[in-house]
N, C-alpha and C positions, 0 to 999 in steps of 0.2 A: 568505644565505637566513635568513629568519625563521620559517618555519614549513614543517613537512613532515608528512604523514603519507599512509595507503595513494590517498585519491582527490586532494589538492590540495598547492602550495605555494604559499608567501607570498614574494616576495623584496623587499630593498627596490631597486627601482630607479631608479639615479641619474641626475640632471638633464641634460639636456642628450643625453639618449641616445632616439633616437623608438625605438616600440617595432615599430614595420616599418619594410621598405625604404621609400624614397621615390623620386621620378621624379628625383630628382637623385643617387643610388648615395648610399653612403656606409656606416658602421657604423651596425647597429639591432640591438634585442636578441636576435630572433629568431637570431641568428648563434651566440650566447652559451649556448646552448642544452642545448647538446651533455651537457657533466658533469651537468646536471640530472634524464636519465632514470634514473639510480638505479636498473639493472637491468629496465626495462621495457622491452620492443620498442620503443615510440614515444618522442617527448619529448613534453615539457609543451608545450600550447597555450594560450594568452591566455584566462582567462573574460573581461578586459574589458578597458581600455585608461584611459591614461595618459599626456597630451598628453607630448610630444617635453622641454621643459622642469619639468616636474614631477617632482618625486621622490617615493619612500615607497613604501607599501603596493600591490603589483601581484600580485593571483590568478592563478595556472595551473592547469589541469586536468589532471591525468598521463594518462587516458586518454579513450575517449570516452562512455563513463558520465557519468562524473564533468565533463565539460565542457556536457553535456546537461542535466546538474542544477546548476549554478553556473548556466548561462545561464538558464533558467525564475527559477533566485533573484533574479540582476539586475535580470533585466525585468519580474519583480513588485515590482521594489522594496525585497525583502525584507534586502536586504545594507545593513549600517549604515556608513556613509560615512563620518569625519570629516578634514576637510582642517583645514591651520593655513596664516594667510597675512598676511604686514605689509602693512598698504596705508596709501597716503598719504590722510592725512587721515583719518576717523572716518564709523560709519553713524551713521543718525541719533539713534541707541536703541541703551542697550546691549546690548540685545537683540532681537531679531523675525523677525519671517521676509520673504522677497525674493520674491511670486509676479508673474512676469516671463516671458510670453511669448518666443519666442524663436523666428527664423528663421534660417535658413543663405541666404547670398546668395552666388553666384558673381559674380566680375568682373573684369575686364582684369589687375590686378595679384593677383587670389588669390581663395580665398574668406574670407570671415570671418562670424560671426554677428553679429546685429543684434537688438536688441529691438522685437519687432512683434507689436501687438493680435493678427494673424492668425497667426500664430507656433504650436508646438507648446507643450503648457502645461508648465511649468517653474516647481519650487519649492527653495529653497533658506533653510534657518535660520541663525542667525547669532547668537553669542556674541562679543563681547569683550571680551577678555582681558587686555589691557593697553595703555596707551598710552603714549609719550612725545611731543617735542615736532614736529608734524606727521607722525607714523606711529602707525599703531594692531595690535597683534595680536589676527587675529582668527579667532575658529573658525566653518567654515562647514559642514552637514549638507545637501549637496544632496538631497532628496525623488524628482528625478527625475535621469535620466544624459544627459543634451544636451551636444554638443561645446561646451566651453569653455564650459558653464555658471556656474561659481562665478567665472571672469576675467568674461564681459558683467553677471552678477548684482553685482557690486562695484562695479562701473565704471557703472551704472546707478542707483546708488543715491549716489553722489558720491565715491566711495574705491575707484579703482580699483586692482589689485595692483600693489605696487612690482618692479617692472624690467619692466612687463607691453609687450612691443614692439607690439602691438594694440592694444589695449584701455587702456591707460595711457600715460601724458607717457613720451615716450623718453628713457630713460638706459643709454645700448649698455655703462656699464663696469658697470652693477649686474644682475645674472642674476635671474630670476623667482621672485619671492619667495611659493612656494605648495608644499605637502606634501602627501602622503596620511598624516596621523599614524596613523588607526587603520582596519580594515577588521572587522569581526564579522558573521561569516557562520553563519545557520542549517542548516548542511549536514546534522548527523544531526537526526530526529527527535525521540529522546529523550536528548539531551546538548543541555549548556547550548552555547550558542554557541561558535564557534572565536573568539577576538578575539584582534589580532594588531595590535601598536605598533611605529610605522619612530621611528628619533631624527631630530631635526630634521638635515639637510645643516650643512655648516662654513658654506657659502654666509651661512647663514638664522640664525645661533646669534647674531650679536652686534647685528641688525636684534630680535631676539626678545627678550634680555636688556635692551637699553635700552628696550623697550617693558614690560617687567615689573611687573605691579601689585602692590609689597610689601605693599600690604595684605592678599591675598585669595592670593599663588602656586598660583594654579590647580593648574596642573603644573607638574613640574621638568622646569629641560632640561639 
């Protein structure tokens, strides 16, 4: 856990773990729950979600107050997002923003989203942080919260996330290389924000150091 106090917790949550059941059984975090309620009647409930391979920064609401007011925040936007992500190859600019339509398509083998004019509108910023040679580290500030918007935002722009089994070139031995590094949520009115840092996964640590830019070391990892 990274962060606790009377209405929310922060934990980091590791890769490779969806954060609900699926129509195929299996372990999800919701199972994991249990030591979490910290003497409350209920457990924590999810303010928001965290695809199945992503790690880092995941909000809970301990009761139902406090999941009432997390969620108005989310969906205004008001929660500041930052993800860290190696993708192959580079944007175009060291910096910009990615505003990219976005549609959910069902179909015979799944669903997946797609980039389309008539799509939900979807914005995403983008900083990078270091490169080396054919991979780039790069921070992304999604604007809006669309499923799998920072994997189609990448992969849209010509670098899409490395081990990304959708949205990027397959490579089944390399796991998805995408974080929630930070989450800073306005929850009280008159206190500065809660902000809250995951460390990068083992996964992610030597994809990030070789892309390191010594000139400028943003962040240590």
């Amino acid at each position: 856990m990274l962060y606790r106090d009377a209405m929310m917790l922060v934990i980091d949550k590791p890769a490779g773990l969806p954060v609900h059941a699926g129509s195929g059984g299996g372990a999800n975090l919701e199972q994991f729950l249990g030591p979490l309620a910290f003497g409350l009647p209920r457990l924590p409930a999810l303010a928001h979600r965290l695809d199945r391979d992503t790690s880092g920064c995941l909000v809970l609401g301990r009761h139902r107050k406090a999941l009432a007011k997390l969620g108005k925040l989310f969906s205004q936007g008001k929660v500041v997002k930052v993800y860290w992500a190696v993708v192959v190859g580079a944007p175009p600019e060291n910096s910009g923003r990615i505003d990219v339509p976005l549609q959910k398509v069902n179909r015979k083998d799944g669903w997946r989203m797609f980039a389309d004019p008539g799509g939900q509108p979807s914005i995403t910023d983008y900083q990078v942080l270091g490169r080396t040679n054919g991979l780039a580290w790069v921070e992304f500030r999604p604007r809006t919260g669309r499923t799998h918007q920072i994997r189609v935002h990448a992969a849209a722009i010509g670098c899409p996330i490395l081990g990304d089994p959708i949205y990027g070139p397959p490579n089944p031995a390399v796991p998805l290389q995408l974080h929630a590094r930070t989450v800073s949520i306005p929850l009280y009115p008159i206190r500065e924000p809660v902000t809250v840092t995951a460390e990068p996964p083992e996964h992610m640590v030597d994809a990030l150091r070789a892309c390191e830019d010594l000139d400028r070391r943003p962040l240590a990892i």
